[in-house]
VEXSEDREN-944760 format. One record per residue: residue number from 1; residue in three letters; x, y, z of N, C-alpha, C, O in turn. Coordinates in steps of 0.001 Angstrom, whole numbers, plus 500000, padded with zeros to 6 digits. Layout:
! VEXSEDREN-944760
[r NUM, 'ALA', [X, Y, Z], [X, Y, Z], [X, Y, Z], [X, Y, Z]]
...
END
This chain:
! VEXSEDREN-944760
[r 1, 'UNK', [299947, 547382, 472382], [299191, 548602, 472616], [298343, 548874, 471378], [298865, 549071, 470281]]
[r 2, 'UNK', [297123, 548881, 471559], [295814, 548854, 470759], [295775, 550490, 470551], [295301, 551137, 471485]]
[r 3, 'UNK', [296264, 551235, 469332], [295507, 552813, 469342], [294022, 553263, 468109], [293918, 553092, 466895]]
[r 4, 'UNK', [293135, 553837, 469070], [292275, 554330, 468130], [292245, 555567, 468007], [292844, 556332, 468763]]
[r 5, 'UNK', [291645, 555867, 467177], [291861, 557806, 466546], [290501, 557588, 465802], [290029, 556767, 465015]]
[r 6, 'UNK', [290161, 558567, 466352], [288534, 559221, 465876], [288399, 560833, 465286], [289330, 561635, 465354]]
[r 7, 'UNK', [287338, 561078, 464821], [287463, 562670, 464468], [285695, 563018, 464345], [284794, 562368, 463814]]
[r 8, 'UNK', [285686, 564002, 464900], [284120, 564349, 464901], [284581, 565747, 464706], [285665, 566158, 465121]]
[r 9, 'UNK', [283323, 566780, 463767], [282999, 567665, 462762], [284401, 567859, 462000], [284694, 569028, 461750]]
[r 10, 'UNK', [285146, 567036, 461670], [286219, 567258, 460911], [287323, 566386, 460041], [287774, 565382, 460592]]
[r 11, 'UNK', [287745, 566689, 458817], [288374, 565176, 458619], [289488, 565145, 458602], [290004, 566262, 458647]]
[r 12, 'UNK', [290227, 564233, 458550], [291597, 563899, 459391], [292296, 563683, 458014], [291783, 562773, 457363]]
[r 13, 'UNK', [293369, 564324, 457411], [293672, 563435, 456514], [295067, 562376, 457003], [295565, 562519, 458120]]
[r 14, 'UNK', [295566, 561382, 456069], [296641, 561148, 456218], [297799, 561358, 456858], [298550, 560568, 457430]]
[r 15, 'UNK', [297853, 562463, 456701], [299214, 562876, 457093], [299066, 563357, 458573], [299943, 563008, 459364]]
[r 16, 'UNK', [297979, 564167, 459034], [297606, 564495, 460271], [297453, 562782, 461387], [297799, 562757, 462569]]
[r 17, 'UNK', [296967, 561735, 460750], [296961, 560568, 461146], [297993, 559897, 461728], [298133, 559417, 462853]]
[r 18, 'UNK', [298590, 559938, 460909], [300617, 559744, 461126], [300989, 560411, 462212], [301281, 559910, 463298]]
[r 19, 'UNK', [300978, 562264, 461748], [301463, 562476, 462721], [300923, 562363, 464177], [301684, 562348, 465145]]
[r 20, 'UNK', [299604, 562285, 464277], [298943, 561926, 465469], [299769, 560793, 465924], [300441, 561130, 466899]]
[r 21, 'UNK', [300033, 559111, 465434], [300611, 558312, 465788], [301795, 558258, 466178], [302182, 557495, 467063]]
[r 22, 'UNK', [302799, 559393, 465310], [304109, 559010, 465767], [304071, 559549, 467113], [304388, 558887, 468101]]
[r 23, 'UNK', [303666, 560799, 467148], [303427, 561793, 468633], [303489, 560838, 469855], [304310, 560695, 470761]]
[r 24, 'UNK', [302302, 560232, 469536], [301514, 559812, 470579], [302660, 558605, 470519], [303263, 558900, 471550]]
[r 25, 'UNK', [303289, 557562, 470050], [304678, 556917, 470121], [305818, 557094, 471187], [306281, 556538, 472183]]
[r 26, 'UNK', [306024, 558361, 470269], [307054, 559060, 470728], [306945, 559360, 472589], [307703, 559174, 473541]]
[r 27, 'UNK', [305768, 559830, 472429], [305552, 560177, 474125], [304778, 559154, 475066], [304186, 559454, 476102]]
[r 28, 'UNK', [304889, 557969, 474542], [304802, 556727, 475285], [305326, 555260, 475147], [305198, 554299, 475906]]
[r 29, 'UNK', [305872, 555370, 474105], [306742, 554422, 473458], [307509, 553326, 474390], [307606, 552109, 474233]]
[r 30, 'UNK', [308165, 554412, 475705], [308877, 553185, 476814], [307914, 552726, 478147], [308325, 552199, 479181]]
[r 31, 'UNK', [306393, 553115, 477782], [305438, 552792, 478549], [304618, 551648, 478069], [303878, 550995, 478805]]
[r 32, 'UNK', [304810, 551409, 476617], [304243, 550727, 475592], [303696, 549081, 476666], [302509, 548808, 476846]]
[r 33, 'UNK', [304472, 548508, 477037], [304447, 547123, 477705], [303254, 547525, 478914], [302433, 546621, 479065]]
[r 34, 'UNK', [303117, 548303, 479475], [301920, 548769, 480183], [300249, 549720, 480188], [299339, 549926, 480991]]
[r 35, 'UNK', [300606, 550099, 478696], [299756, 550441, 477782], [298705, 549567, 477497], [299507, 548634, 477555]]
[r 36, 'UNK', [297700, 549032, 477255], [296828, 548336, 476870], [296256, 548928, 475524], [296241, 548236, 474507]]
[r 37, 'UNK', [295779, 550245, 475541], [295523, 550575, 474624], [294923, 552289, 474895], [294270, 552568, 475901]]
[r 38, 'UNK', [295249, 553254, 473898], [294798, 554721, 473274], [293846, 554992, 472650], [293603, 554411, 471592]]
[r 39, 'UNK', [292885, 556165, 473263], [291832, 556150, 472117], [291689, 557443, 472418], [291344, 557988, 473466]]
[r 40, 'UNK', [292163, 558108, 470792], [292785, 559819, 470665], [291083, 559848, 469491], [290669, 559013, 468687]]
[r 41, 'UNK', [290534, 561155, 469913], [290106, 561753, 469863], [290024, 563411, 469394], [290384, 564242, 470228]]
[r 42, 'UNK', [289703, 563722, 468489], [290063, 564843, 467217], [288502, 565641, 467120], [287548, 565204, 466476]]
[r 43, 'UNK', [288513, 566842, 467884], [287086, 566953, 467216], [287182, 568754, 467330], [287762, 569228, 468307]]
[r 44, 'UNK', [286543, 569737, 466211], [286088, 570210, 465426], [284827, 570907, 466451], [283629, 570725, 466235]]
[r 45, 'UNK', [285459, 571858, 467774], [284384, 572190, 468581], [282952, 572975, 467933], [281777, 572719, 468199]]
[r 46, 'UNK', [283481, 573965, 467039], [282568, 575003, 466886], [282156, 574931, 465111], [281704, 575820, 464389]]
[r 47, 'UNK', [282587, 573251, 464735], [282207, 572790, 463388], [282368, 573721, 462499], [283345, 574452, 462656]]
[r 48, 'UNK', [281625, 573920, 461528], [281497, 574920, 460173], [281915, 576139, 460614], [282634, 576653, 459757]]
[r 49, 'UNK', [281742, 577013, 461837], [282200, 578271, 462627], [283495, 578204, 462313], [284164, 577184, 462477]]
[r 50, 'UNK', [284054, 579558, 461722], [285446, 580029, 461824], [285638, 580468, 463212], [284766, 580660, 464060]]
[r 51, 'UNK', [287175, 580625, 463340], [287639, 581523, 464778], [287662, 580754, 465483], [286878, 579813, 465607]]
[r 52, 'UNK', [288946, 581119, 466326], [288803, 580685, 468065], [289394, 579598, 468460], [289894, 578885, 467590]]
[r 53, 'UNK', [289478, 579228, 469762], [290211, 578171, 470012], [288882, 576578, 469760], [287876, 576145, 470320]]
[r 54, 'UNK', [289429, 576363, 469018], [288187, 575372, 468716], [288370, 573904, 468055], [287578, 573197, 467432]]
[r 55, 'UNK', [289884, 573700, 468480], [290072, 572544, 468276], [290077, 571646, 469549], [290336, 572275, 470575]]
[r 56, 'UNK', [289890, 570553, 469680], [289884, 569589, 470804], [290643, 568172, 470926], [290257, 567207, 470265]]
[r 57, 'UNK', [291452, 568115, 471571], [292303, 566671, 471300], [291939, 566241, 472666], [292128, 567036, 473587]]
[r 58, 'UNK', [291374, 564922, 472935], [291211, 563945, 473897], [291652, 562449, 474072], [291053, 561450, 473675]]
[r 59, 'UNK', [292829, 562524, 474753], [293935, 561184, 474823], [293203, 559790, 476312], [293356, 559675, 477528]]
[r 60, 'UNK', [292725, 559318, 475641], [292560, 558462, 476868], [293037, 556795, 476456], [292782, 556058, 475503]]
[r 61, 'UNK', [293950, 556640, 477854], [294773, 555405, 478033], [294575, 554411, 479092], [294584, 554625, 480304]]
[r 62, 'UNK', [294361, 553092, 478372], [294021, 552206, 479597], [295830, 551639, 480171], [296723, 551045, 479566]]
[r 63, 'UNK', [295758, 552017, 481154], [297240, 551662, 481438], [297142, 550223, 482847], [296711, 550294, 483998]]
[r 64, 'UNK', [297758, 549027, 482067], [297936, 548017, 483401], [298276, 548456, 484817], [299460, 548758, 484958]]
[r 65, 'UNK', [297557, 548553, 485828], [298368, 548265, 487052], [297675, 549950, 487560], [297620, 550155, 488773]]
[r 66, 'UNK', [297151, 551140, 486537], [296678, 552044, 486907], [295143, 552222, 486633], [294363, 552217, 487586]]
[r 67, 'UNK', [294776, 552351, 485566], [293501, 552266, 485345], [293078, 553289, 483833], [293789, 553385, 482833]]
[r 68, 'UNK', [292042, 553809, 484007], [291768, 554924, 482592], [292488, 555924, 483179], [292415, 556123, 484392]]
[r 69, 'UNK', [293508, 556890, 482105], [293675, 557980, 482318], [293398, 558872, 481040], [293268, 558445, 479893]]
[r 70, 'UNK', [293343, 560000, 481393], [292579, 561165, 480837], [292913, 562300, 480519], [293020, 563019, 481512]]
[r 71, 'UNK', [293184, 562922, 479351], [294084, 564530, 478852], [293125, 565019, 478037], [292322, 564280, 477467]]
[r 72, 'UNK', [293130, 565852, 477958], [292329, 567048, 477361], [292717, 568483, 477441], [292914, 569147, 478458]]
[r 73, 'UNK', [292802, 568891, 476042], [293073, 570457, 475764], [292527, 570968, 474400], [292333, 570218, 473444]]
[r 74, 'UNK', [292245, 572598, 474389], [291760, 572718, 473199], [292903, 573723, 472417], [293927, 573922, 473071]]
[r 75, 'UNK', [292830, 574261, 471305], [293754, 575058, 471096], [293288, 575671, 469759], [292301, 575137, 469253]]
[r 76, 'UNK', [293856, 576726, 469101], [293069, 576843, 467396], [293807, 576155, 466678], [293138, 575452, 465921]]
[r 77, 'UNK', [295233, 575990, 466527], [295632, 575059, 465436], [295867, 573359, 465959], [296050, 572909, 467090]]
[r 78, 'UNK', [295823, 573029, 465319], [295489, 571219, 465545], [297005, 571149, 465882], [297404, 571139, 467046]]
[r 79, 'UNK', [297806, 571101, 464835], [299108, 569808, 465378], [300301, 570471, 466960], [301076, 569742, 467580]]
[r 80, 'UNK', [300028, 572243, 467275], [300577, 572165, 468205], [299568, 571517, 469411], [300053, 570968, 470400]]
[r 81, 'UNK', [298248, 571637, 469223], [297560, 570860, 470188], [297587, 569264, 470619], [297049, 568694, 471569]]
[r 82, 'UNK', [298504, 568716, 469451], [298547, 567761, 469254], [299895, 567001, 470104], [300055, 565856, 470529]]
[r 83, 'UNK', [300807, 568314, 470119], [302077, 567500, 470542], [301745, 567749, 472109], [302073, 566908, 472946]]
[r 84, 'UNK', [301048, 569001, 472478], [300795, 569038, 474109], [300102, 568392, 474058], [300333, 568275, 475261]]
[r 85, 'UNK', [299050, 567461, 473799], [298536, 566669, 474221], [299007, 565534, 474658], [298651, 564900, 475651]]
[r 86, 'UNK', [300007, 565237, 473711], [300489, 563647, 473695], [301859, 564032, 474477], [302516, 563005, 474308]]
[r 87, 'UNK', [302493, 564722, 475070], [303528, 564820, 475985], [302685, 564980, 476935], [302887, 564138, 477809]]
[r 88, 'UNK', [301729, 565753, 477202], [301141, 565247, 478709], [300336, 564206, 478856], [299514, 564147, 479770]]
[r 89, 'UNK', [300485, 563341, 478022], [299822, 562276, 478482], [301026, 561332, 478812], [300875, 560410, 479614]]
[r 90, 'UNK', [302172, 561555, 478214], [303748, 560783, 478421], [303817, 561212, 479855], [303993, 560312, 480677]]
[r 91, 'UNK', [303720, 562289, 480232], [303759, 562497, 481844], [303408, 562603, 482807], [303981, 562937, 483844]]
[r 92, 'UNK', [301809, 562165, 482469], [301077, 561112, 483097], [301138, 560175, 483010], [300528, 559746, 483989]]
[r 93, 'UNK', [301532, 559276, 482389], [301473, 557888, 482395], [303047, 557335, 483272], [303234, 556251, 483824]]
[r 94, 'UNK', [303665, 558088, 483190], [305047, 558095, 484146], [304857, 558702, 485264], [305653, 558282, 486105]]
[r 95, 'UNK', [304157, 559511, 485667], [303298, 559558, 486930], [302713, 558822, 487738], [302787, 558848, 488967]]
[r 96, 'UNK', [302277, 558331, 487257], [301009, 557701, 487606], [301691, 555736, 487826], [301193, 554901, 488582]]
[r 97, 'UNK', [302720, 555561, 487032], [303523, 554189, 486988], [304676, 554567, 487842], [305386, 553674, 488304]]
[r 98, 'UNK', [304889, 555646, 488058], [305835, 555693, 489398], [305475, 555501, 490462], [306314, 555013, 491218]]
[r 99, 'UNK', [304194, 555763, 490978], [303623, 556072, 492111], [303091, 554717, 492344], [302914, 554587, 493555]]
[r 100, 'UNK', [302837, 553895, 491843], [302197, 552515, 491751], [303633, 551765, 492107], [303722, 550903, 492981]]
[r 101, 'UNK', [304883, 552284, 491191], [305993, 551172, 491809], [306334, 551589, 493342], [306723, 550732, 494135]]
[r 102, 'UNK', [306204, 552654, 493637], [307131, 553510, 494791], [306055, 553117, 496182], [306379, 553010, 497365]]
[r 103, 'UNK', [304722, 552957, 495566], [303593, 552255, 496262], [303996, 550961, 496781], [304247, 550754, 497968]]
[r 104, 'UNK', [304047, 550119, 495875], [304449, 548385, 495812], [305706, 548308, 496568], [306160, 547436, 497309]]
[r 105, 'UNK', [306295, 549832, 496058], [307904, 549225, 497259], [307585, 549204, 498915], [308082, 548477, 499776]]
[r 106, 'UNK', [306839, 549987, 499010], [306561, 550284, 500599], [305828, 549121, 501299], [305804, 548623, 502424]]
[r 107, 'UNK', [305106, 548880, 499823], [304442, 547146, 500911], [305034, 546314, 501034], [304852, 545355, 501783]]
[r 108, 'UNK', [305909, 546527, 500281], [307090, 545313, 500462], [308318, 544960, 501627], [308682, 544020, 502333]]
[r 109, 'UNK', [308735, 546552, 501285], [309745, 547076, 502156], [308646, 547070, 503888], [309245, 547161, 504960]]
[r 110, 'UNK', [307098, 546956, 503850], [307158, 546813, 505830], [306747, 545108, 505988], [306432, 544529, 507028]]
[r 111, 'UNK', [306872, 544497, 504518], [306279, 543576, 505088], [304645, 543034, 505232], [304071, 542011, 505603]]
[r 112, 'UNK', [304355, 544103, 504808], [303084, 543511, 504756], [302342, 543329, 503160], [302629, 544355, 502543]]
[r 113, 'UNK', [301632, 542547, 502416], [301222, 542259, 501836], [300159, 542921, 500828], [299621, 542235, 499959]]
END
């Protein structure tokens, strides 16, 4: 699993980096083998502007067997935006890989191909 992390009007340090990674780990970690690859997204809506909800985290995952999926939320402080982001993307991606097996069982289970 390939992850990228980007940041637009804002800079990311270190430690925010990390924790972006473990997060995003943590809440896909036993999906990892069907993962292809993450590309998290950090951006700084209302730039130099104080106030407001104006942070933006955007999780998008190429997942085998499903296709691109897609999370998005904004919030004012970064790292709780950070952990809802990356748990709903853990429960989408288990969504979305359930429904694909529970799919495959039914073609199986009539027989047809």
């Amino acid at each position: 699993m390939k992850l990228s992390i980007f940041s637009h009007r804002m800079e990311l340090s270190a430690e925010t980096r990390a924790y972006l990674e473990r997060r995003l780990m943590f809440a896909v970690s036993r999906f990892a083998p069907k993962i292809e690859r993450i590309e998290a997204g950090l951006i700084d809506v209302n730039g130099e502007r104080a106030g407001g909800v104006d942070k933006r985290c955007r999780l998008v995952a190429k997942v085998a067997g499903v296709g691109r999926l897609v999370v998005q939320d904004d919030d004012a402080e970064l790292l709780p935006l950070i952990d809802r982001t990356a748990d709903r993307l853990g429960r989408l991606v288990q969504r979305k890989l359930e429904f694909v097996r529970m799919r495959e069982g039914r073609r199986s289970a009539s027989g047809s191909v």
